[in-house]
C-alpha positions, 0 to 999 in steps of 0.5 A: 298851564293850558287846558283844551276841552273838545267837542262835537263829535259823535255818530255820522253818516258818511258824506254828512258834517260835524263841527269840532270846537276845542276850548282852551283855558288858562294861560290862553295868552301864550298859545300860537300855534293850534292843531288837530290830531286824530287816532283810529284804532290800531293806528298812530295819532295823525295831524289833521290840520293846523293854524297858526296865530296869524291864520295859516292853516295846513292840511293832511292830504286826506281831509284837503278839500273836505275840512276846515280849520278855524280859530277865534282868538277873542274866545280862545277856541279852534274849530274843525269843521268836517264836511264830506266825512267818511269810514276812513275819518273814524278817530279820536280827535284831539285838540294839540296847542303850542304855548310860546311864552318861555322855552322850551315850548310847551305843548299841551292836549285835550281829552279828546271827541269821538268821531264815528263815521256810518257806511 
């Protein structure tokens, strides 16, 4: 089992930052890969950005330029720093981890931060 618990969301002007941090726990020894999701009202959830267990990252094509993926492995935790913000970034984030130590994969998800972005 993996437990994520997300934080550093909250209220933001537009073209201001927030830091997201997700802290995994548990069997952190098997997770690989670790992604950001996120979820505006009414929308489906989104992939964000990702990062693998070697530093590969991946961006949609709306946060490009503007977010950055980040991982510290010794302390089990994924970073979304988000520059630039805007209306649209509005959303519930959440933390994805893969786990890649039996298969199937097991995937696990945090409870998620808040990001609300002010006009």
């Amino acid at each position: 089992q993996v437990r994520l618990v997300e934080s550093g969301g909250g209220l933001v002007q537009a073209g201001g930052s927030l830091r997201l941090s997700c802290a995994g726990s548990g069997d952190t020894i098997c997770i690989s890969s670790m992604n950001w999701y996120r979820q505006a009202p009414g929308k489906e959830r989104e992939l964000v950005a990702g990062i693998s267990s070697g530093g590969n990252t991946n961006y949609a094509d709306s946060v490009k330029g503007r977010f950055t993926i980040s991982r510290d492995n010794a302390k089990n935790t994924v970073y979304l720093q988000m520059n630039s913000l805007k209306p649209e970034d509005t959303a519930a984030y959440y933390c994805n981890a893969e786990a890649a130590c039996r298969v199937p994969f097991m995937y696990y998800w945090g409870k998620g931060t808040l990001v609300t972005v002010s006009s």
